[in-house]
N, C-alpha and C positions, 0 to 999 in steps of 0.2 A: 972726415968723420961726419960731418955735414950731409956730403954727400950720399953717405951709408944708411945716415937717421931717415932721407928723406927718399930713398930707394922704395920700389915699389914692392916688392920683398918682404923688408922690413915692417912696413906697415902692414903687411898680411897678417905676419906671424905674432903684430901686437893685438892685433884684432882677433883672433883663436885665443890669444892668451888670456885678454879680458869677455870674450865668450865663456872661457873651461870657467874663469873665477866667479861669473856672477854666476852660471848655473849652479856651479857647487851652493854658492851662497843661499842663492834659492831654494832649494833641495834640503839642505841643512834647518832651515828655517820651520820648512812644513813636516821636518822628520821622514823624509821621501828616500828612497835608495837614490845611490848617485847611477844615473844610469852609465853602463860600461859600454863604448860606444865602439869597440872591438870586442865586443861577443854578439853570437848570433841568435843570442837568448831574449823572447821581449820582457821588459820589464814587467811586473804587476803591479800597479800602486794598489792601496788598501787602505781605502778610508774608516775613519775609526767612527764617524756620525754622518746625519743628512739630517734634514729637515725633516725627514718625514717617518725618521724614529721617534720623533718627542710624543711622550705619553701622556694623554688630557683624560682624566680620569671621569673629570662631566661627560665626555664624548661615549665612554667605556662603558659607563652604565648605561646613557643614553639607546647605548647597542645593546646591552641587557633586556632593557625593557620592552627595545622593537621586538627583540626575539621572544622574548616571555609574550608579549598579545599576540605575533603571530601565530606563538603553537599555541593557545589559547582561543585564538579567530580558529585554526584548523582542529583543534577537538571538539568546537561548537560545529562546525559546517558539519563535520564526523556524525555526532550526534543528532542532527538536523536529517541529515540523508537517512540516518537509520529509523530515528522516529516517521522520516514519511514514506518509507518502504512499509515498518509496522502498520500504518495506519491504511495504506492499500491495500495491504496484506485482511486487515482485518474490515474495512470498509467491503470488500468482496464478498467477505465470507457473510457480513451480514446483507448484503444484497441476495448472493444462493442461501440464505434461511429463510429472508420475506420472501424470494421466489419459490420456495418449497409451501412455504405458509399459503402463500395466494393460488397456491395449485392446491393443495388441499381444502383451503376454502372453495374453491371452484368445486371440488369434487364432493365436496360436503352439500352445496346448495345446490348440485344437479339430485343429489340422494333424498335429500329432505323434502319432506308436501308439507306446503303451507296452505289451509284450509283462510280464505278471505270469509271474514262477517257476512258479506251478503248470497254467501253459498252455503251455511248454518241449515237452513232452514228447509232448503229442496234436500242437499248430503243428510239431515234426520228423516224427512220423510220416505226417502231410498232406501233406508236403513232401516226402517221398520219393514218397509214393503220384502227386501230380501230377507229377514230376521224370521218373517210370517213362513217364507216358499219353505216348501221341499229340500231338501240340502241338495241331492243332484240337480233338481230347475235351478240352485240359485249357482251351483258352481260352471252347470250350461250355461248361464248368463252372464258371469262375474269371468271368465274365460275370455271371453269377445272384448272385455273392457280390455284399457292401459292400466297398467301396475299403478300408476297415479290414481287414475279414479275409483280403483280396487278402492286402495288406501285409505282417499280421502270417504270411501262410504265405510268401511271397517271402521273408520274412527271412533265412528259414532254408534257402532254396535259393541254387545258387552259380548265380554271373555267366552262366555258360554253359548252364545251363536256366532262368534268367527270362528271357532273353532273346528265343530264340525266339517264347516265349510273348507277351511284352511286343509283338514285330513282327507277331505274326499277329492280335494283338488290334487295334494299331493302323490293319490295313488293310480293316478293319470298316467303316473310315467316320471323318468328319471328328469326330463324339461321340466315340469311341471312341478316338479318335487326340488327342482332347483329354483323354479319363477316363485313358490311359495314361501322358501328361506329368504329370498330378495324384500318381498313382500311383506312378510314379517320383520326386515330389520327396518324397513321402512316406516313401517305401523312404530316401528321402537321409537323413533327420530321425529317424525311427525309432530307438526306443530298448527295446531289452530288456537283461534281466537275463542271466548266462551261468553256467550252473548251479554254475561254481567259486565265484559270488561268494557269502558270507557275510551277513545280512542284518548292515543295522547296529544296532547296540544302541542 
């Protein structure tokens, strides 16, 4: 009998026996299937928690709130980009209106005669001197000037001697009838000084 306990045999088959019992025991313990070690099926165990299911609700809202500044941060930057697209948009438009403005001032100040104080005084004696002529001697004379110094002697004559002259010049021909519409919006716009005025300090 001795002989049989201490067979090498024997002690295989006690050793399988106390393998099958502690895995059952094991198995049993954490609620696990017993695995069946003649099928060719594999097990699946199926844990019921982890560590990294547990819910911290500080953590939860903590994620709330990144998410609420973030969309927050991205409706401001939204708003930021559109305000300075608007602002280019409209910074342009007002650059091409003072570029329009500063072209028409240019074209305004090539139009306009400004008559300087210390030419008063030769521009009236001119003025009388063509006021006195002949209407054709004065419009043969006043022909050979520039539209400017037409102007600036008209200025100083009254209504009732440019006149004439402005008509006789007109029937010169259809240039001329145009040089004298130029002429007279000139006379309109026309700006001098009038010897009362004071210079400004």
């Amino acid at each position: 009998m001795i002989q049989i306990i201490q067979s090498k045999w024997v002690a295989i088959a006690m050793g399988i026996l106390l393998y099958a019992i502690t895995t059952t025991a094991v198995w049993k313990t954490r609620n696990l299937p017993i695995p069946d070690f003649f099928s060719s099926q594999p097990v699946i165990v199926q844990t019921t928690s982890s560590a990294w299911d547990t819910r911290n609700p500080e953590l939860d809202q903590l994620v709330l709130e990144l998410r609420a500044a973030k969309s927050a941060l991205d409706k401001r930057d939204k708003d930021l980009n559109d305000l300075e697209t608007r602002l280019q948009l409209e910074r342009q438009e007002v650059a091409e209106v003072m570029q329009g403005v500063q072209q028409m001032q240019k074209e305004f100040e090539t139009e306009i005669v400004r008559v300087q104080a210390e030419e008063i005084l030769n521009l009236k004696k001119l003025a009388k001197v063509y006021a006195s002529m002949e209407t054709e001697g004065a419009v043969n004379i006043l022909k050979e000037l520039s539209d400017e110094q037409v102007v600036k002697i008209m200025i100083f004559m009254k209504e009732a001697e440019t006149a004439p002259i402005l008509e006789t010049l007109a029937r010169k021909g259809k240039d001329e009838a145009r040089r004298v519409a130029l002429i007279s919006e000139r006379l309109r716009v026309a700006v001098h000084r009038k010897p009362t005025d004071k210079p400004k300090s």
